[in-house]
DSSP file (Angstrom, degrees, kcal/mol; ACC not computed):
  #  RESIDUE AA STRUCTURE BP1 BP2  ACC     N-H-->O    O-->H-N    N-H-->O    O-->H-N    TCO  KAPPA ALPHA  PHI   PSI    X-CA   Y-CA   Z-CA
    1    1 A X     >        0   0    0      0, 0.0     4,-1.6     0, 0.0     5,-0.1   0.000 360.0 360.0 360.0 -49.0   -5.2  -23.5   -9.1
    2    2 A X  H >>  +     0   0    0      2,-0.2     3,-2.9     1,-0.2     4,-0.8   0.990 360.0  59.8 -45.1 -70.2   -7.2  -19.8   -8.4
    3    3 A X  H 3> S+     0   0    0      1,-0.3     4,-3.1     2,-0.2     5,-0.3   0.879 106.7  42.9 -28.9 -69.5   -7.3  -21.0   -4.7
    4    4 A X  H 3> S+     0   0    0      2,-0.2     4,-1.0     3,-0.1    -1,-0.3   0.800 112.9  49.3 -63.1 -19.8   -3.7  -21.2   -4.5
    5    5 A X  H XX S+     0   0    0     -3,-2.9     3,-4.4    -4,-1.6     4,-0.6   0.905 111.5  50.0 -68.1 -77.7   -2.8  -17.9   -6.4
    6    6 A X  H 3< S+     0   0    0     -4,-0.8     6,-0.5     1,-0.3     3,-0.2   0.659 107.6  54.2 -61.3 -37.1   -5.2  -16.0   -4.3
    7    7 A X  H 3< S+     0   0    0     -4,-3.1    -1,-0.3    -5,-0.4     5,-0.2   0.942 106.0  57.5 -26.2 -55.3   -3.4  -17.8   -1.1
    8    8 A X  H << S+     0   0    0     -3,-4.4    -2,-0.2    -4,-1.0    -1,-0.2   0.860  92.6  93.3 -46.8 -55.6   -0.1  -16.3   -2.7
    9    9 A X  S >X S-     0   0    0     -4,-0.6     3,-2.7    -3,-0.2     4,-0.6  -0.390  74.1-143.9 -75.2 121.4   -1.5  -12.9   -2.5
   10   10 A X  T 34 S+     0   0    0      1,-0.3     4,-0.4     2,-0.3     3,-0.3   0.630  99.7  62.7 -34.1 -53.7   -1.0  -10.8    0.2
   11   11 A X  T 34 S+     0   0    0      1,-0.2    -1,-0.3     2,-0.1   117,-0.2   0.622 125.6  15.2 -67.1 -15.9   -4.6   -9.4   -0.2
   12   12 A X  T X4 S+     0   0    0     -3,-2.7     3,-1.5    -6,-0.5    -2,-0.3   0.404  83.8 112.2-137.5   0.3   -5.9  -12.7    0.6
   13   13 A X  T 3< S+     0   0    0     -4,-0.6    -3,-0.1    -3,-0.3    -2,-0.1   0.677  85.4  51.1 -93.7 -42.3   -3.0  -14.8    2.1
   14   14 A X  T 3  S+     0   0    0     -4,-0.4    -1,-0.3   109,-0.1    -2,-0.1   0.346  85.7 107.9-112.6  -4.2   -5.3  -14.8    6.2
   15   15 A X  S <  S-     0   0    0     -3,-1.5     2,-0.2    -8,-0.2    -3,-0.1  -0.433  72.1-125.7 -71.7 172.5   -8.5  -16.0    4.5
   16   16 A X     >> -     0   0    0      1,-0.1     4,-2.6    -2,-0.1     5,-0.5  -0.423  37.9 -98.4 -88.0 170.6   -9.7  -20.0    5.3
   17   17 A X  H  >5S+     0   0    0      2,-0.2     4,-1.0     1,-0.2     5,-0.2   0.943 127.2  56.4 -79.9 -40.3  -10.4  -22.4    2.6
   18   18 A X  H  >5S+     0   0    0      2,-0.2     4,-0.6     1,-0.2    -1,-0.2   0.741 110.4  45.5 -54.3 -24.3  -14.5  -21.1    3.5
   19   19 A X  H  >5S+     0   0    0      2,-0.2     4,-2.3    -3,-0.1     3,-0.3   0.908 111.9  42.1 -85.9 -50.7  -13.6  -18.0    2.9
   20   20 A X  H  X5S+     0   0    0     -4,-2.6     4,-1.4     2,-0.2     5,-0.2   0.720 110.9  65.7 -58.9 -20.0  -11.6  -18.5   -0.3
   21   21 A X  H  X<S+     0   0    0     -4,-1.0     4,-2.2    -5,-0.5    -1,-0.2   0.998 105.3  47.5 -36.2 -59.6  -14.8  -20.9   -1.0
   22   22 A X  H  X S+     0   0    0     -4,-0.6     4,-1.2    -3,-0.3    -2,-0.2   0.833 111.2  39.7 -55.5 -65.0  -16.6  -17.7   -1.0
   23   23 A X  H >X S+     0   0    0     -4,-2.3     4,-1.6     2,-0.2     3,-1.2   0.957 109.9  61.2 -65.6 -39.0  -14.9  -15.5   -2.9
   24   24 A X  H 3< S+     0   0    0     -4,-1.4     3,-0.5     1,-0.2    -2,-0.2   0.941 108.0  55.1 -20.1 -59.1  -14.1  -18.7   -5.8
   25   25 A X  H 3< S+     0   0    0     -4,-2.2    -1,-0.2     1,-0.3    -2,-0.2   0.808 110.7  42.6 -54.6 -30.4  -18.1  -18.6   -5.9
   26   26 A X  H << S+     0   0    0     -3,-1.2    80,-0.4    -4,-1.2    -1,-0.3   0.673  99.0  76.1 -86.7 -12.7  -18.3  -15.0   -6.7
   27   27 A X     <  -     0   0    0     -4,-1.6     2,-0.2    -3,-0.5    78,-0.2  -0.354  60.1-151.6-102.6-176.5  -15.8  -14.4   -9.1
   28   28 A X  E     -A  104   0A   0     76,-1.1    76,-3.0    -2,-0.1     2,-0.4  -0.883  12.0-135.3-149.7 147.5  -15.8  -15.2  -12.8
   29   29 A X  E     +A  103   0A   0     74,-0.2     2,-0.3    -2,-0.2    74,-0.3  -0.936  23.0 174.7-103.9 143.2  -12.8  -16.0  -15.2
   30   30 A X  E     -A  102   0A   0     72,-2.3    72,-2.7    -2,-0.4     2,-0.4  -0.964  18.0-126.4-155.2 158.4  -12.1  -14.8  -18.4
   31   31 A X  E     -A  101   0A   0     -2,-0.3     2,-0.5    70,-0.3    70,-0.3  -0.825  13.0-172.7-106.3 113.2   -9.5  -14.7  -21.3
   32   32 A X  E     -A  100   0A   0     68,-2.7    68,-2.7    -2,-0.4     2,-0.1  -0.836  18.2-125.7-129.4 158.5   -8.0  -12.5  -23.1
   33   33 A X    >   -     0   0    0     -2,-0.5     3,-1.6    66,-0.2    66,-0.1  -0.460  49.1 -76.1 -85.9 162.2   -5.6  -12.5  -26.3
   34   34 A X  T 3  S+     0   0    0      1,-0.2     2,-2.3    -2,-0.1    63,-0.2   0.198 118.0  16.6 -13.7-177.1   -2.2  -11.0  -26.7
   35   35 A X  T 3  S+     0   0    0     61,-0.2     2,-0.3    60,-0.2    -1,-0.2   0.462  85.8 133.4  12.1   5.5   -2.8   -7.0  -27.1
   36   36 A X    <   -     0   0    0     -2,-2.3    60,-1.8    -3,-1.6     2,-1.1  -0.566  59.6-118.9 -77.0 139.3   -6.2   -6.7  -25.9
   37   37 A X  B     +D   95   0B   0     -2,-0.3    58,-0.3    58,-0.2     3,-0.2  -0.647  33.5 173.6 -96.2  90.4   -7.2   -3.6  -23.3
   38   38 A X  S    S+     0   0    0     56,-1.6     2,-0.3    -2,-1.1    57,-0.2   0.937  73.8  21.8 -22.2 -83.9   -8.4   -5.2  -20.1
   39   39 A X  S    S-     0   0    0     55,-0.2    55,-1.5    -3,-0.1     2,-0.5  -0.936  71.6-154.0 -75.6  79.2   -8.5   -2.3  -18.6
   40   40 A X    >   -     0   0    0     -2,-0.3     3,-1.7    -3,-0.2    50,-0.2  -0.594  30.9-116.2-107.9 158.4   -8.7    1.5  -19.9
   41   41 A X  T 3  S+     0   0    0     -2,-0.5    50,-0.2     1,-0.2    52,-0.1  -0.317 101.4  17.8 -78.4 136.7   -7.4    4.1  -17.9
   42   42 A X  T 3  S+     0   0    0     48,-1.5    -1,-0.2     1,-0.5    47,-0.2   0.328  94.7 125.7  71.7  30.0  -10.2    6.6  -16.8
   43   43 A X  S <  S-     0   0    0     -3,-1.7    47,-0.7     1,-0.1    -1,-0.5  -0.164  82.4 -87.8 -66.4 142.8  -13.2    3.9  -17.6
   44   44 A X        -     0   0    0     45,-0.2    45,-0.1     1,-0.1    44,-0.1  -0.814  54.3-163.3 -22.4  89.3  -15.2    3.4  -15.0
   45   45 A X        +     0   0    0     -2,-0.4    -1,-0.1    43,-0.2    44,-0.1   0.542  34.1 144.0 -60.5-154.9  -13.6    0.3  -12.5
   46   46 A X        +     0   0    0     34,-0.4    61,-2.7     1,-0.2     2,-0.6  -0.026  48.5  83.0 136.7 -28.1  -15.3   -1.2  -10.3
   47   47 A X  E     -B  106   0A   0     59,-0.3    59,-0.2    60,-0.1    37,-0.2  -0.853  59.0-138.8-121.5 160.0  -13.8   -5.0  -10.5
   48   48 A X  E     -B  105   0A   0     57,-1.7    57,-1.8    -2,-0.6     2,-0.2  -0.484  23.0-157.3 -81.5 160.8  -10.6   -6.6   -8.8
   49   49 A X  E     -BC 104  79A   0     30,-1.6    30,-2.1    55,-0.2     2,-0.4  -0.913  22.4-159.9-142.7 155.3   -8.5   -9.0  -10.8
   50   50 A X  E     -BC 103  78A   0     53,-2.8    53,-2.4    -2,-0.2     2,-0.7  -0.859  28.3-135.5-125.9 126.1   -6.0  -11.9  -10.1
   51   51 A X  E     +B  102   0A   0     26,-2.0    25,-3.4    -2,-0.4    51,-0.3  -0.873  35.7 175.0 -91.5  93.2   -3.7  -12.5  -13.6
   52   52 A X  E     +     0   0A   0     49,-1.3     2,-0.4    -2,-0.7    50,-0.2   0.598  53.0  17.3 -87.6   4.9   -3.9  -16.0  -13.4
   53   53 A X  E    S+B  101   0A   0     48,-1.0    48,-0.7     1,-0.4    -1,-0.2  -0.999 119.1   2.0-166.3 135.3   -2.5  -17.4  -16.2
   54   54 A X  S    S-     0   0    0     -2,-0.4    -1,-0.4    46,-0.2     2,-0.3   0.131  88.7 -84.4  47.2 166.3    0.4  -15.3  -19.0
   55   55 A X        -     0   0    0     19,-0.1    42,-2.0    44,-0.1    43,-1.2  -0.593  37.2-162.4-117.9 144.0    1.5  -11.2  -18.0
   56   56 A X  E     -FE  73  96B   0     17,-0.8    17,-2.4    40,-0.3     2,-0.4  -0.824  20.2-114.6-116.3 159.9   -0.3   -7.7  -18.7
   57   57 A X  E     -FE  72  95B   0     38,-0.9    38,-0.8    -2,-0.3     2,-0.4  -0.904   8.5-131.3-102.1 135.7    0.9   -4.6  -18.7
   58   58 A X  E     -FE  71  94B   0     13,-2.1    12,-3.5    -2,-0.4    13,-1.4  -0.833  34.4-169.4 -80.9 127.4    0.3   -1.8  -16.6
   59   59 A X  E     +FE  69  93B   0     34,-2.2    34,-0.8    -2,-0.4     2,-0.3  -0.726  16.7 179.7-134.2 125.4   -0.2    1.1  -18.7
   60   60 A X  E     -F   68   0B   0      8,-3.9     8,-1.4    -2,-0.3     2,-0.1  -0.732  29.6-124.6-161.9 144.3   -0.6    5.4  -18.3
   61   61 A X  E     -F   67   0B   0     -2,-0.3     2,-0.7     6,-0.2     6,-0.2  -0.353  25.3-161.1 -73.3 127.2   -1.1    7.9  -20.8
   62   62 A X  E >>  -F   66   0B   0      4,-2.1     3,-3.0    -2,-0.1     4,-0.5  -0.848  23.0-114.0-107.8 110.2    1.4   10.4  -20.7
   63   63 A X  T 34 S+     0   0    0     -2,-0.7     0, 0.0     1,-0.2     0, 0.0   0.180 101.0  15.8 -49.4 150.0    0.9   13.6  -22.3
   64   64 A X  T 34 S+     0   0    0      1,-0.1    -1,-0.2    -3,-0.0    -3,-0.0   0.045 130.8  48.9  77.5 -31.3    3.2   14.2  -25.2
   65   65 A X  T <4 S-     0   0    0     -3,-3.0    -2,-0.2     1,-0.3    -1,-0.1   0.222  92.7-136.1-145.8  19.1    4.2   10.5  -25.5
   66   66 A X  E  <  -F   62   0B   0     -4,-0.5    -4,-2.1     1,-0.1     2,-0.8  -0.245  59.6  -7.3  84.3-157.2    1.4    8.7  -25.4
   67   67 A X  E     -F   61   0B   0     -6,-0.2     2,-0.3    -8,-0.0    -6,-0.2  -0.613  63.0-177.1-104.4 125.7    0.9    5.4  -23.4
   68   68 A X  E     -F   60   0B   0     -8,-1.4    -8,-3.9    -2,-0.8     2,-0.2  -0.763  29.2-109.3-109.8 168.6    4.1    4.2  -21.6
   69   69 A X  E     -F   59   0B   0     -2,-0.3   -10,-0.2   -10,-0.2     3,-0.1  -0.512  25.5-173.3 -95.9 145.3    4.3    0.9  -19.5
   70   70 A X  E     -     0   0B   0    -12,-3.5     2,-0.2     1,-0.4   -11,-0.2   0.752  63.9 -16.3-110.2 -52.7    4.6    1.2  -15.9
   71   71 A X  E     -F   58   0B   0    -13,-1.4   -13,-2.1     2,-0.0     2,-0.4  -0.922  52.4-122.0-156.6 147.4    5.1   -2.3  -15.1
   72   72 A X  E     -F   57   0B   0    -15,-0.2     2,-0.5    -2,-0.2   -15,-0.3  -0.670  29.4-155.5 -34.6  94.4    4.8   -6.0  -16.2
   73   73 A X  E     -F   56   0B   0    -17,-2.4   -17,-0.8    -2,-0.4     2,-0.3  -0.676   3.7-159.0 -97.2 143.3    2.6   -8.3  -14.0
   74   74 A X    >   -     0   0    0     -2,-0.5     3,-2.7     1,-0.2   -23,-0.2  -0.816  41.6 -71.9-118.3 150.7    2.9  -12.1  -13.7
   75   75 A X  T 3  S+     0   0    0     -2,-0.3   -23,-0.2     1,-0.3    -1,-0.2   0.195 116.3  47.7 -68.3 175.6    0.5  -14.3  -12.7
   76   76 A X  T 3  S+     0   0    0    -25,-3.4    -1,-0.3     1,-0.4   -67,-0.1  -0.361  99.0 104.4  84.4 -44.9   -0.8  -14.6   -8.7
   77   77 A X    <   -     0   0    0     -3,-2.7   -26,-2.0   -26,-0.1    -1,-0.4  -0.247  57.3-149.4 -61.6 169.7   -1.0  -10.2   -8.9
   78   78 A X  E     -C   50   0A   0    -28,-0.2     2,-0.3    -3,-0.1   -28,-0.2  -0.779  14.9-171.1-123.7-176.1   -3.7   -8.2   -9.2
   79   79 A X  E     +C   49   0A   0    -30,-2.1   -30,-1.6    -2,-0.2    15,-0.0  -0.985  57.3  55.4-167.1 155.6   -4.6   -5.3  -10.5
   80   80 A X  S  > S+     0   0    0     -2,-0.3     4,-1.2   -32,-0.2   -34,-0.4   0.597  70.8 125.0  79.3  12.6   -8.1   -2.7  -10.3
   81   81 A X  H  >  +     0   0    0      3,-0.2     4,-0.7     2,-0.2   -33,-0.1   0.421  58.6  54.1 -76.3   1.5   -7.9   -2.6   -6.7
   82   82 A X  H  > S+     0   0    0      2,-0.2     4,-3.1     3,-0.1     6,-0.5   0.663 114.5  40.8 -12.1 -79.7   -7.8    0.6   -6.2
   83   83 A X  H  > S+     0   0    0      3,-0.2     4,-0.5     2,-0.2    -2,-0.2   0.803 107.0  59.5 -50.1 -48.6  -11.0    1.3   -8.1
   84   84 A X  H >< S+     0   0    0     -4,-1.2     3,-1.2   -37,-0.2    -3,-0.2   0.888 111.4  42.5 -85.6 -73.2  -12.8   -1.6   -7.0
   85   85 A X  H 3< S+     0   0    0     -4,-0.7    -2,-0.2     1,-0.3    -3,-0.1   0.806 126.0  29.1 -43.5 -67.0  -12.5   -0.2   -3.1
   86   86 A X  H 3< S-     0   0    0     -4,-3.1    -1,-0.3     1,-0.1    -3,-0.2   0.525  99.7-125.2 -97.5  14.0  -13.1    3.4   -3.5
   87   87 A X    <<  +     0   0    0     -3,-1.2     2,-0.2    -4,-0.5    -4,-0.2   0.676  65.0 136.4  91.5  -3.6  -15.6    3.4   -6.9
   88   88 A X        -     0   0    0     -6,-0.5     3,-0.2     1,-0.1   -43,-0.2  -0.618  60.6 -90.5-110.2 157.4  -13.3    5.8   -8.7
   89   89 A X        -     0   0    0     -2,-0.2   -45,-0.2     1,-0.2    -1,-0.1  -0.103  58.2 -69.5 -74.0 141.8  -12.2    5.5  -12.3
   90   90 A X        -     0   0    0    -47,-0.7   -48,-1.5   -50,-0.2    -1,-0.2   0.070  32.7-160.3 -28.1 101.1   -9.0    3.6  -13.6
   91   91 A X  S    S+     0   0    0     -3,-0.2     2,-0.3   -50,-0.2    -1,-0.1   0.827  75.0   6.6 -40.4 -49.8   -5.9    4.9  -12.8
   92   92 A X  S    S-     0   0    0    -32,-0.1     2,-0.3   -52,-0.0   -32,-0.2  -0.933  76.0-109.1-134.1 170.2   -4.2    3.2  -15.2
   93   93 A X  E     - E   0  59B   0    -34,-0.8   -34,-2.2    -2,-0.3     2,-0.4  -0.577  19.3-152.2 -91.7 156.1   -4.8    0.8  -18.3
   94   94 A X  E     - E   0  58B   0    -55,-1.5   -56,-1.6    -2,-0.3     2,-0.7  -0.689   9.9-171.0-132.2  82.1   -4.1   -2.6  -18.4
   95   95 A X  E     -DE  37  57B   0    -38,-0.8   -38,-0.9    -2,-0.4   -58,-0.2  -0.467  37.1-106.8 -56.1  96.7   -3.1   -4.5  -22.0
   96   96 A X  E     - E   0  56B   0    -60,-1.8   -40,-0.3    -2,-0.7   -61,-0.2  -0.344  34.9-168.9 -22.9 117.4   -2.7   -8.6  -22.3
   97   97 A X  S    S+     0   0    0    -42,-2.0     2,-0.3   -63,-0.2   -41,-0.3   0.416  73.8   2.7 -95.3 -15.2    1.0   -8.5  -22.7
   98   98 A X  S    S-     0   0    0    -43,-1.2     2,-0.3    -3,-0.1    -1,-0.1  -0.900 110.0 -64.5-156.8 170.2    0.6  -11.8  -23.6
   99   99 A X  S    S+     0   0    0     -2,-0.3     2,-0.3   -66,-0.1   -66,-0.2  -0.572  74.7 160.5 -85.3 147.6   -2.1  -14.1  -24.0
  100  100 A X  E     -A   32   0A   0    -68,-2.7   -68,-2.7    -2,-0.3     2,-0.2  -0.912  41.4-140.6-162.5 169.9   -3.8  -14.5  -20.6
  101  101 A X  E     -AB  31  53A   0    -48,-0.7   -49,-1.3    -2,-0.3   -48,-1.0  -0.972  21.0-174.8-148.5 132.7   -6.5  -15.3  -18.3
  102  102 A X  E     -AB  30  51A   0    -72,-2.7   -72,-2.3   -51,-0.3     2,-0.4  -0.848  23.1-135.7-137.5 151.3   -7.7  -13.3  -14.9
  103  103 A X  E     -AB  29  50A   0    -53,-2.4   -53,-2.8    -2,-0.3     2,-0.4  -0.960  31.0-171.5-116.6 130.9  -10.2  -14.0  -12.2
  104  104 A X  E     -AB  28  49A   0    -76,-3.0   -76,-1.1    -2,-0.4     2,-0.9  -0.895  13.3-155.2-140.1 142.2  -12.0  -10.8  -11.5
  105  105 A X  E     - B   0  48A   0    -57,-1.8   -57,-1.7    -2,-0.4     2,-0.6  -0.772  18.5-133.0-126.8 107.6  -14.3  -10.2   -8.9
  106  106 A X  E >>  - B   0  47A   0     -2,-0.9     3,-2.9   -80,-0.4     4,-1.2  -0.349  11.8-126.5 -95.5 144.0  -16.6   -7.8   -9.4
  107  107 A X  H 3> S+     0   0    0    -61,-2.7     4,-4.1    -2,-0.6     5,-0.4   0.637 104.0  50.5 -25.8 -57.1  -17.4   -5.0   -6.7
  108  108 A X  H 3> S+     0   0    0      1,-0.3     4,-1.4     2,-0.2    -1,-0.3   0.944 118.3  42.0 -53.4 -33.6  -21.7   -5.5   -6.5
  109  109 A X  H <> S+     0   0    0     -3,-2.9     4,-1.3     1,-0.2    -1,-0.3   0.962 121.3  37.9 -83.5 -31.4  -21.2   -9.2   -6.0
  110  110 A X  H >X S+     0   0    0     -4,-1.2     4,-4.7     1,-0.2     3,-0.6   0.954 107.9  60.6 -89.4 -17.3  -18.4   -8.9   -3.8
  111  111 A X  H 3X S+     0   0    0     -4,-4.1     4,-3.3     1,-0.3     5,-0.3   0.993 113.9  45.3 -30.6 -73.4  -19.8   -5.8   -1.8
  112  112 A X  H 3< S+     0   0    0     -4,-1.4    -1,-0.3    -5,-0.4     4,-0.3   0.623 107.7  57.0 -64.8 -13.5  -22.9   -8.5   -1.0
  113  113 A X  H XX S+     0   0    0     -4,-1.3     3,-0.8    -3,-0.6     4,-0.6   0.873 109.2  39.7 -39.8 -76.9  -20.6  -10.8   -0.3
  114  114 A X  H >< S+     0   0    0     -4,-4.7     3,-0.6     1,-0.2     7,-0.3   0.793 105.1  68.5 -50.8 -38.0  -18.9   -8.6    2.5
  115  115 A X  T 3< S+     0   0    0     -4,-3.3    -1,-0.2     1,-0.2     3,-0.2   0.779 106.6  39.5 -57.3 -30.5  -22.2   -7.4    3.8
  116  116 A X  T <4 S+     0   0    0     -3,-0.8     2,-0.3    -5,-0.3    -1,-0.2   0.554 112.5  47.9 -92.4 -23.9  -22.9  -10.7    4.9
  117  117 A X    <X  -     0   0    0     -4,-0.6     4,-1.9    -3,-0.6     5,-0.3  -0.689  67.0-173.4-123.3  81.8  -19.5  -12.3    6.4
  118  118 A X  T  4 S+     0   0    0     -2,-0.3     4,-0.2     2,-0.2    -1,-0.1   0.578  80.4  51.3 -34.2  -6.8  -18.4   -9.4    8.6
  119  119 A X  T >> S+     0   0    0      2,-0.2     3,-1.6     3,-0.1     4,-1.6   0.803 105.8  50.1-107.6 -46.0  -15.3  -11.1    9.3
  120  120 A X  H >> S+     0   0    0      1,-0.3     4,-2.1     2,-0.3     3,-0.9   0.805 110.9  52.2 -53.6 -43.8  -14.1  -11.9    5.8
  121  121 A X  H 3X S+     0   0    0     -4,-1.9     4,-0.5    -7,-0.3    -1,-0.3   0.484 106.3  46.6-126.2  -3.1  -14.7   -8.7    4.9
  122  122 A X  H <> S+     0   0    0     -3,-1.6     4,-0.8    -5,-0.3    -1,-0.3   0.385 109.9  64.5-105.4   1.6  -12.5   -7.0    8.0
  123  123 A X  H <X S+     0   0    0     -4,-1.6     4,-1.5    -3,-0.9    -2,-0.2   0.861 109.5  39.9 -59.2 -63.4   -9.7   -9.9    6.7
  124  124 A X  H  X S+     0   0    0     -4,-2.1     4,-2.9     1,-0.2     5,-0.2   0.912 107.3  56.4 -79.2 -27.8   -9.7   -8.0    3.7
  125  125 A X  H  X S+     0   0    0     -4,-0.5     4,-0.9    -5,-0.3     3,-0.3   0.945 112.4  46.4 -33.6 -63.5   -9.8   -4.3    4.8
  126  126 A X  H  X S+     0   0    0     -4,-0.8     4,-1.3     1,-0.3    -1,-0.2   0.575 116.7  41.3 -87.0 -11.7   -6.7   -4.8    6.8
  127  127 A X  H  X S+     0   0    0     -4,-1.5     4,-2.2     2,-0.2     3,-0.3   0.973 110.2  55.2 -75.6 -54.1   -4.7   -6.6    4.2
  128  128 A X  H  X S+     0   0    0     -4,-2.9     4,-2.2    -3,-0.3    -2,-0.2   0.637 112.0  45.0 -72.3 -39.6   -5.9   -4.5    1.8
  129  129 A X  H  X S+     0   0    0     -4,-0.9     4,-2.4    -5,-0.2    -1,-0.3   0.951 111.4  52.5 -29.8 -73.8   -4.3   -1.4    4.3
  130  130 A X  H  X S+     0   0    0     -4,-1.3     4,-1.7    -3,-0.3     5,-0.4   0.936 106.4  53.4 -50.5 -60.5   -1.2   -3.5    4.8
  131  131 A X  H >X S+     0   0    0     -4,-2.2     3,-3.4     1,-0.2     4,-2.3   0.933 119.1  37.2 -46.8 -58.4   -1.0   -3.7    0.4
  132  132 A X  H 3X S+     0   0    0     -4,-2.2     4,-2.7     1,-0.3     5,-0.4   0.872 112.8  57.9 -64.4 -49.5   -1.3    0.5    0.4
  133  133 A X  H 3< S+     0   0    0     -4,-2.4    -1,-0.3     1,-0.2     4,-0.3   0.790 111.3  39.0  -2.2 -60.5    0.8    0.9    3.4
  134  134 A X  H <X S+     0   0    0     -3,-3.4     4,-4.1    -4,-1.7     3,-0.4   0.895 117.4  49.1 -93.4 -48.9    3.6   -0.8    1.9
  135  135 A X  H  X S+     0   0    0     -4,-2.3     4,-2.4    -5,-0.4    -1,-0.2   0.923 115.2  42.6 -53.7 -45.9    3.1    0.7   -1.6
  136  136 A X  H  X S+     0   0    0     -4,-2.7     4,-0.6     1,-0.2    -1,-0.2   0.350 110.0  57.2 -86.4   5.9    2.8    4.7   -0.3
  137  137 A X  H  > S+     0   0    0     -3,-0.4     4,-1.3    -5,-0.4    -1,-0.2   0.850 116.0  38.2 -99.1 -31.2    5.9    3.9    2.2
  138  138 A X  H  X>S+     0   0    0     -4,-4.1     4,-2.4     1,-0.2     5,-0.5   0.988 113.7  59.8 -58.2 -54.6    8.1    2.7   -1.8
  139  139 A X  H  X5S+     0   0    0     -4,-2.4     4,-0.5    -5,-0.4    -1,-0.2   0.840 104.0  38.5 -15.6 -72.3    6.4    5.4   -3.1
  140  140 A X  H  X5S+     0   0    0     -4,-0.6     4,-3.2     2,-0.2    -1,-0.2   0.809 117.1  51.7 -69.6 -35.8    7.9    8.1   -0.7
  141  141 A X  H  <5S+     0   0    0     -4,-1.3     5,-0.3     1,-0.3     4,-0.3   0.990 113.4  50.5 -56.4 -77.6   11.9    6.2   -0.8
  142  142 A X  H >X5S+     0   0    0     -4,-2.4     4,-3.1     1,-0.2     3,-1.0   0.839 115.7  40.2 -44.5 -29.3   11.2    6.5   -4.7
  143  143 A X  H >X<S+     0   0    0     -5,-0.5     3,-1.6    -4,-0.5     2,-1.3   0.966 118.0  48.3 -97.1 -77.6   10.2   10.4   -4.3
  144  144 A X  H 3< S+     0   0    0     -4,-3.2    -1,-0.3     1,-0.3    -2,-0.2   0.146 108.8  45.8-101.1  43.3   12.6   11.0   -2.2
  145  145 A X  H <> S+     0   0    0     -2,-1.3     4,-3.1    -3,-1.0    -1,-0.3   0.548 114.6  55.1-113.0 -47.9   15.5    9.4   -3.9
  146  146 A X  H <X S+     0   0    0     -4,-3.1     4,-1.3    -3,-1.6    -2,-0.2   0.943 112.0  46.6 -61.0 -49.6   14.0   11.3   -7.1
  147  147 A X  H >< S+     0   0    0     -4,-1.1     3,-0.8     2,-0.2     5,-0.3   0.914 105.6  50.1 -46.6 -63.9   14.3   14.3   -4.9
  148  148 A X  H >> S+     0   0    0      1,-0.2     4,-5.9     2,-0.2     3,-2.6   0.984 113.0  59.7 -54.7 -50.7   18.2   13.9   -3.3
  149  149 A X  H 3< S+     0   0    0     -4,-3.1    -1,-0.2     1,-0.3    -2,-0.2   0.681 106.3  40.7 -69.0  -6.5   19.0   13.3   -7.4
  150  150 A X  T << S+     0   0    0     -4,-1.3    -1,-0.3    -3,-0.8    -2,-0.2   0.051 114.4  51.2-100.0  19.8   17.8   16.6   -8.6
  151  151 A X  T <4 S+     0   0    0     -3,-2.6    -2,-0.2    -5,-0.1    -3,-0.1   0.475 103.5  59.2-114.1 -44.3   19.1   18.3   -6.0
  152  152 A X     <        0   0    0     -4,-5.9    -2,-0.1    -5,-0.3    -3,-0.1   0.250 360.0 360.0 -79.7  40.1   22.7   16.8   -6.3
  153  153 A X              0   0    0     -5,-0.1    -1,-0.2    -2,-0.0    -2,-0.1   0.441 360.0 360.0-139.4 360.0   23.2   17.9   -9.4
């Protein structure tokens, strides 16, 4: 069942069943219940995770009002990828929105991982490109939709 989410996923969609082998071996699953913080925002990161199983929320503290939800995820996303590529602390937090279960792969194992299959590990750069690509081109249409509406009024 992991195998086939991580297929789903964009980040992982051009690996081989040896290569998803691979990663399967390294990663680890764990459970968490309704309301529990997976993730808190400006923790150290440092592992990737695939929501296999029930939704989290994506979370960021906003000053004055405390922690508002950014978005819902359902299983087959991920989330901590950011952090697990460049090393740097959690953008945002991430709450069990439900009761749930992820497969998380964390950076040292998969680093040694990468070091070793050179190919596997330029599969996922460029997907991993593609993801931010995609994200920083909504990103700018959002901004600069936010933009045209404060201007037209």
């Amino acid at each position: 069942m992991i195998q086939q989410l991580l297929k789903r996923n964009p980040l992982f969609r051009e690996l081989d069943d040896d290569e998803l082998t691979q990663i399967l071996m390294v990663g680890r699953v764990r459970r968490f219940p309704k309301g529990t913080t997976i993730l808190t925002e400006g923790e150290p990161g440092g592992s990737l995770y695939l929501l296999t199983d029930g939704e989290v929320r994506v979370t960021k503290a906003v000053p004055g009002l405390g922690a508002e939800a950014l978005r819902v995820l359902s299983p087959g996303e991920i989330f901590g990828e950011v952090e697990f590529f460049d090393g740097s602390r959690a953008a945002a937090g991430v709450v069990a929105h439900r009761d749930c279960e992820v497969f998380l792969l964390p950076h040292d194992d998969m680093e040694g991982l990468l070091r070793g299959r050179p190919l596997l590990a330029a599969k996922l750069f460029w997907a991993f490109g593609r993801t931010l690509a995609s994200r920083l081109r909504e990103a700018n249409q959002r901004l600069s939709a936010l933009l045209a509406m404060s201007h037209g009024h």
